[in-house]
C-alpha positions in Angstrom: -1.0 -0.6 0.9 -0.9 -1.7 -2.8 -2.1 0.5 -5.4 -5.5 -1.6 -6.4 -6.3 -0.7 -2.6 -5.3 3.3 -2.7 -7.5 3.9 -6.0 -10.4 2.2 -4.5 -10.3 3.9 -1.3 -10.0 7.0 -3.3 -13.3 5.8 -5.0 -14.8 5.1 -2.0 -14.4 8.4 -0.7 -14.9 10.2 -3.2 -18.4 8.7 -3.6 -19.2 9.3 -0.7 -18.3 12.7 -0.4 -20.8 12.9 -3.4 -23.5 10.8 -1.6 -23.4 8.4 -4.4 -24.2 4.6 -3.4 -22.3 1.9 -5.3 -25.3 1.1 -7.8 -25.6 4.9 -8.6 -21.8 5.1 -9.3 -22.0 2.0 -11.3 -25.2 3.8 -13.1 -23.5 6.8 -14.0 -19.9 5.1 -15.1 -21.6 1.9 -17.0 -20.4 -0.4 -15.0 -21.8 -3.7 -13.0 -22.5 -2.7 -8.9 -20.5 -5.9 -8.0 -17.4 -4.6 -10.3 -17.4 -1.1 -8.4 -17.7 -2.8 -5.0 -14.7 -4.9 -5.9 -12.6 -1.8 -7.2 -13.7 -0.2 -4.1 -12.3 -3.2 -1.8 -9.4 -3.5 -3.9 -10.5 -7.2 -5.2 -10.5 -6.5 -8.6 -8.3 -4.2 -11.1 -10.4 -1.8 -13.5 -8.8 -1.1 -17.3 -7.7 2.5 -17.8 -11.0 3.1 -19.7 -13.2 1.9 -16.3 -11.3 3.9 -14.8 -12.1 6.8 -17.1 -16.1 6.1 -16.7 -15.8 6.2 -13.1 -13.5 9.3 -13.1 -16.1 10.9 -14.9 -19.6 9.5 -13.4 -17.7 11.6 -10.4 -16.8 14.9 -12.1 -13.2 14.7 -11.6 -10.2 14.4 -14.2 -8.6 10.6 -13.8 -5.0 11.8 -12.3 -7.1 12.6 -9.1 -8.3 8.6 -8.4 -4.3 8.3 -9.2 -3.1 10.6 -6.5 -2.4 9.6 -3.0 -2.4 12.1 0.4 -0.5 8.9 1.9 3.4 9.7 1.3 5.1 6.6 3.0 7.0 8.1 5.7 11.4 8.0 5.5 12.3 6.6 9.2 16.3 7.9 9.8 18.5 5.5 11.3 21.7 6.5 13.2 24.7 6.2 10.4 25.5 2.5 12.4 22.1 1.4 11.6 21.9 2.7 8.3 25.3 1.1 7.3 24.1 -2.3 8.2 21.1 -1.6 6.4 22.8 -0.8 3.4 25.0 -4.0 3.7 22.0 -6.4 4.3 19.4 -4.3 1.3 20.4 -6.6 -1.6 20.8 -10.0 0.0 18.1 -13.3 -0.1 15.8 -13.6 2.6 18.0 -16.8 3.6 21.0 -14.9 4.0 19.0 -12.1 6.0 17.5 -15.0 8.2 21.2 -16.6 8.7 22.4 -12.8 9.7 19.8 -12.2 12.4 20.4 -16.1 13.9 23.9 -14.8 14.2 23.2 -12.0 15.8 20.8 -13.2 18.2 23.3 -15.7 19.0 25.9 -13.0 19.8 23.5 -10.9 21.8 22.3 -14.2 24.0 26.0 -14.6 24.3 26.5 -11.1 25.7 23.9 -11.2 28.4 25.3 -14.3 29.8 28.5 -12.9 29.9 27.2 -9.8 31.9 24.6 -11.4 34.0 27.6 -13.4 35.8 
C-alpha cells in the first residue's frame, strides 16, 4: 500500500471514530468535501499545511496521520533461498525473466527424467 493510501485510511478512520462526515471534516480543516474524499481514497496528495488543517479539525498532532499500525511483515527464507535471493535482488526485470525461463526449463527437464 503506498503512502497517499495509508494517510487517507488513517483519515478515514479517524473521522469516523469522531463521527465526523467528509463535509464536516472539510468544514472544520478549510478544505473542499471533494478534496477530503480524494485524500481519503488516496486519489489526490494534500500539502503539509492540508495536512496540518485536517490534523487539527481532528484534535490530533500531525505525526499521528503519519504513523502506520501496518509494519510489512519480514518472510525468512531457508539460507538456499535467501542466497539466490540475494544474487537475483539487483538485476533488470529481463534478466530476472531470463533466470526463471531457465529454471522452469530445468525443472520440466527434471520431471521427465523422473516420470520415466
Amino acid at each position: 500500500m503506498d503512502i497517499k493510501k495509508l494517510i487517507g485510511s488513517k483519515i478515514r478512520e479517524l473521522r469516523i471514530k469522531r463521527s465526523l462526515t467528509q463535509e464536516e471534516l472539510a468544514h472544520r480543516s478549510d478544505l473542499h468535501t471533494t478534496f477530503i474524499a480524494h485524500i481519503e481514497s488516496g486519489r489526490k496528495v494534500c500539502s503539509v499545511k492540508s495536512l496540518q488543517k485536517i490534523a487539527s479539525a481532528l484534535n490530533i498532532p500531525v505525526f499521528v496521520l503519519l504513523q502506520t499500525d501496518r509494519i510489512p511483515s519480514v518472510t525468512k527464507y531457508d539460507p538456499h533461498t535467501e542466497k539466490l535471493l540475494l544474487l537475483i535482488r539487483d538485476k533488470s526485470d529481463a534478466d530476472k525473466q531470463f533466470l526463471i525461463s531457465i529454471a522452469s526449463s530445468l525443472f520440466e527437464r527434471d520431471k521427465k527424467i523422473y516420470k520415466k
